[in-house]
N, C-alpha and C positions, 0 to 999 in steps of 0.2 A: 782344543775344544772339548775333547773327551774330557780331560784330566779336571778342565770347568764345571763339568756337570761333575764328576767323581767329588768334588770337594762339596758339594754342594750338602746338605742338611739329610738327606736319602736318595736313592738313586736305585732303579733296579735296573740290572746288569744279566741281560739274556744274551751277550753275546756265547760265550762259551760256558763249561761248566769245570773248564780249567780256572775260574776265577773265583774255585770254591777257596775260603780259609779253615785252616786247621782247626777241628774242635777243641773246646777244651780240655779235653781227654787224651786228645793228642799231643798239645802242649805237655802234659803233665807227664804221658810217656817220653816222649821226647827228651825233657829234662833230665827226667832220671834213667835216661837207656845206659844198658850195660854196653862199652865198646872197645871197640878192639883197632886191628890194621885188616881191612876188607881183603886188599890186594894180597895178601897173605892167608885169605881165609880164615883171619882169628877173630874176627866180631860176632860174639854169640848172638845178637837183636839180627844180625844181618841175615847171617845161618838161620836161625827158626824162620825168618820171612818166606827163605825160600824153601827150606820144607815146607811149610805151610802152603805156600803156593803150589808145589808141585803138586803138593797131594789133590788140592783142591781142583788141582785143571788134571789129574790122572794121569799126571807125567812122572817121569823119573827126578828130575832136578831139573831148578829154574834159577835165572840167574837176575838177580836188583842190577837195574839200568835206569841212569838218571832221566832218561826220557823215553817215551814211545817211539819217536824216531830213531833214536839210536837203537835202541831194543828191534824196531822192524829193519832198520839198516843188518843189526849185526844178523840175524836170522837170516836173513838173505843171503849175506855173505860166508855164509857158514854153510847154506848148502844149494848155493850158487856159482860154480867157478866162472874163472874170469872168460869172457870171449861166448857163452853160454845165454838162454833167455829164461825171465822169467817172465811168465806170462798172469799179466795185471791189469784187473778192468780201468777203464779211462776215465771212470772217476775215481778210484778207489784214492785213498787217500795217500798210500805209497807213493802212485805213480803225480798225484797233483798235488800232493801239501809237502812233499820231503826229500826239496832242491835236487831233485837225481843223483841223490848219493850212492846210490850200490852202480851205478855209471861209472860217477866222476871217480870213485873210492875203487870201486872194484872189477871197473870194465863188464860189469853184467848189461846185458841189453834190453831195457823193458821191450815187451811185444804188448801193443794193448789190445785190449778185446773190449765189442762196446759193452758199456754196465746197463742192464736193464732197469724198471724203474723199480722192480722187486731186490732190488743189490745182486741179483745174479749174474753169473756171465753164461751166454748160451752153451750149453753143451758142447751141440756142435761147432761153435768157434772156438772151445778149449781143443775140442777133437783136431780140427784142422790147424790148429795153432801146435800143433805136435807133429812138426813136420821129419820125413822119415828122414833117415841117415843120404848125409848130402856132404861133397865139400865146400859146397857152397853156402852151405846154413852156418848158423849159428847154434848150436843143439839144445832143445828146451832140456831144461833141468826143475826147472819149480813152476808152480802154480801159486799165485796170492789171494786170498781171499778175505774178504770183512764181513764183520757181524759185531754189533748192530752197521748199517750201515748209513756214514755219514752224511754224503752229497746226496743220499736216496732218502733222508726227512728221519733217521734212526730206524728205517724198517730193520725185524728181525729176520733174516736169513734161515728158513728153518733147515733143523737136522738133515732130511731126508735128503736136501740137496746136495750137501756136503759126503754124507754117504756117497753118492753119486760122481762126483768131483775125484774124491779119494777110490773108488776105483776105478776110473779113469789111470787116476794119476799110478797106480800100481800097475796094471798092464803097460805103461810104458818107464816104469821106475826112475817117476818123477817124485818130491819131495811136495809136500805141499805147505805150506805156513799161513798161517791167521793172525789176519789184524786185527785182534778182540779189544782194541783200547776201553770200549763198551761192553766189552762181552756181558758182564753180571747185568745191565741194564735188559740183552736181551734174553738171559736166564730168568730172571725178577717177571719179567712181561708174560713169559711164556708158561713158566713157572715149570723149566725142565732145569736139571743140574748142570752145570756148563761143561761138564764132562760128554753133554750130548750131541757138543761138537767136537771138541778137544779128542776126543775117539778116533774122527776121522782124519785129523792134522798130526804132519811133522812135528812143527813147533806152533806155539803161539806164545802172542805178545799182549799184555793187556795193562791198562793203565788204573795206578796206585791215586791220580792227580788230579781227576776227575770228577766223577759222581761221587767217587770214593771219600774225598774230600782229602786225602794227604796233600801235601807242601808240593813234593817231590815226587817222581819219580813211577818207574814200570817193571813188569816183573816177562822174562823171555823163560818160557818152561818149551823142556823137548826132552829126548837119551839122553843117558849121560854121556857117549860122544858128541853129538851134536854143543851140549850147553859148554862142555871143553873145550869146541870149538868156538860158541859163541862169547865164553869167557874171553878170549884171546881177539878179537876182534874188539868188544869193547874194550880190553887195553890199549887196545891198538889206535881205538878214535878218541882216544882220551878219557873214556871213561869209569878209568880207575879208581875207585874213593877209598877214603883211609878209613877214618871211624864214624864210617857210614850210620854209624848203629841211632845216631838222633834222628836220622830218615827214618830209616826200616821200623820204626817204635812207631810212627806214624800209620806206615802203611799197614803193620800190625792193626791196628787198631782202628781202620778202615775197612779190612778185611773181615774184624768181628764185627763191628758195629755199626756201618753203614751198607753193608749191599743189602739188607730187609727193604731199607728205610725210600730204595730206588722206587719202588711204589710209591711212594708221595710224590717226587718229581714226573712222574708217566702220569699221576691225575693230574697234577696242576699243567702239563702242557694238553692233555686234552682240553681240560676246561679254556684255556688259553687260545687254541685253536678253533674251538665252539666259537670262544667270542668272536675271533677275526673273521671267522665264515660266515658269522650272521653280518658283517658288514657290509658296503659297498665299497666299489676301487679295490676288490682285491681276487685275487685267486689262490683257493688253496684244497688241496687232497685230506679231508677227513679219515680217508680210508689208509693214509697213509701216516698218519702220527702214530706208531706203536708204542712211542719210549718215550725222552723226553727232548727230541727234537719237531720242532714245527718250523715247517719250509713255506713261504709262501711268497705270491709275487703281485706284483703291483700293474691293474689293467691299464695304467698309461707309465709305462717305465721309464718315459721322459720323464718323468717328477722324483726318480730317486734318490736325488742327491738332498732333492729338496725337504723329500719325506725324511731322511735318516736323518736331516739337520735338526728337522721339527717335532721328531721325540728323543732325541740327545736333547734337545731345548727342555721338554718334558719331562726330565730326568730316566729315560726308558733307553738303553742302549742296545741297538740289532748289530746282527754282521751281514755285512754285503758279501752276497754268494758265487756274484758274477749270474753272467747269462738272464740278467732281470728276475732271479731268486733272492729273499733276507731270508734268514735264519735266528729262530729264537730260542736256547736252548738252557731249559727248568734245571736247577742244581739246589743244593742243601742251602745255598744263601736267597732261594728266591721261594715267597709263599705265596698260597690262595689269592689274597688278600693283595698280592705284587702282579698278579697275573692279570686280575682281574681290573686293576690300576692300568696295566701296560695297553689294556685292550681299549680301556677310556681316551688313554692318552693316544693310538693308534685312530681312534675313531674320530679323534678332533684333527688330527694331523691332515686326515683322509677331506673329512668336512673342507678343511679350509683349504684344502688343493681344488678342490672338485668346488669350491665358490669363487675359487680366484680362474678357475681353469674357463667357468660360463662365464 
């Protein structure tokens, strides 16, 4: 049914903003990247990426990983040993979107902590979740944490918390790692440098694939033993690549040219969520669209399936969230003009449930 309405004449497409395509600029890097053998560390496109990156998250070196999962897997695994917990809120996107790989791969034990609606995890449950030396435990080794965060509508996670977090995690010499796949979304918002969280973390992971609008791929910045470690790990899960360098020419050039530009996607989901809150049949937190995710949920959630059919029919595609949440989430292929279309087509959906419903 998707694939129906994708064929169709136009279509906008709020499910994720992984469903951005490569600019033309990209294309034209791409073509002509200089490259090498990755796995040997000879592609010069691949090498500036992650200097580039590291500098830019104020790390030492970072390492190109074809996905944010694998990049948030191999982080884990690099300063997670096996039999060990990391502790990770229960929605965070680790622990719900990325099949319990550091489990099944690495014998780490998630411990979840609840995720508040500000993407926090309570202090005092990290506190308590740091249980003392026992042979009965499992010994915490890491902390996860997100920003922006997803299943929380893209709130931004501010600095201060993360200060807070990180020492925590130092008096009990724990590691702590970041799942930034958005991160520049919630620099762009805040308009602080993403170094003003990256301060307080081990590692972090952030995605090239996204807002960013590359093809491909994520960048794991930490120490250089840590990312030697991290190196080694994505070998390990297969994600070796050769002449990587027609990616990394991408992500180059997402890196210069698109984290400005996340301001346009943060207004068009506010306007986007204006619209759907002036509606009826729905509910949704204004106070909670920071960036360019908008959560919101349907007041008869018995009609879901019926609603998602009836703007894929409209050409307007959402993602089912679970828990009676959709999600709509603004990238470089959706404009003004697409939002303001989606909210029409949302508002006839809405009409005609609530006239078939009396």
């Amino acid at each position: 049914r998707i694939r129906d309405v994708m064929s169709a004449t136009r279509f906008i497409d709020l499910r994720s903003d992984t469903v951005t395509m490569p600019t033309p600029a990209m294309r034209t890097a791409m073509a002509s990247a200089e490259v090498g053998d990755d796995v040997y560390g000879e592609d010069p496109t691949v090498n500036r990426l992650e200097a580039e990156a590291a500098a830019l998250v104020g790390k030492e070196a970072a390492v190109f990983v074809p996905s944010g999962t694998m990049g948030n897997l191999a982080a884990v695994l690099a300063q997670c040993p096996a039999g060990h917990e990391a502790l990770v809120g229960d929605e965070s996107h680790i622990f719900y979107y990325e099949a319990g790989g550091a489990s099944a791969l690495g014998g780490v034990v998630y411990r979840t902590l609840p995720t508040q609606p500000d993407g926090t995890l309570p202090l005092e449950a990290i506190a308590a979740g740091i249980r003392p030396p026992n042979l009965h435990f499992a010994p915490a080794a890491l902390i996860c944490l997100e920003n922006t965060h997803n299943r929380c509508g893209g709130v931004v996670v501010p600095p201060e918390y993360f200060a807070d977090v990180a020492a925590m995690a130092a008096r009990h010499g724990l590691a702590v790692h970041l799942d930034g796949a958005r991160l520049f979304n919630a620099a762009v918002a805040s308009g602080l440098p993403a170094t003003a969280w990256t301060t307080h973390v081990s590692s972090v992971q952030f995605c090239l694939s996204k807002g960013l609008a590359a093809p491909v791929g994520s960048m794991v910045a930490a120490s250089r033993p840590v990312t030697d470690r991290i190196r080694r790990f994505r070998k390990m899960l297969g994600g070796g690549m050769r002449q990587a360098g027609v990616l990394a020419a991408a992500g180059l050039v997402g890196l210069h040219e698109m984290v400005e530009r996340l301001a346009d996607d943060h207004a068009n989901a506010r306007r986007l969520a204006e619209g759907l809150a002036s509606l009826g049949g729905l509910r949704i937190d204004l106070a909670s669209v920071h960036t360019n995710i908008v959560i919101f949920a349907l007041e008869n959630p018995s009609w879901r399936e019926e609603f998602l059919a009836a703007t894929r029919a409209a050409g307007v595609l959402l993602t089912d969230m679970g828990g009676g949440k959709l999600r709509a989430v603004t990238h470089a292929g959706v404009t003004l003009d697409d939002c303001l279309r989606a909210v029409e087509a949302v508002r006839a959906s809405v009409q005609a449930h609530q006239h078939a419903w009396h």
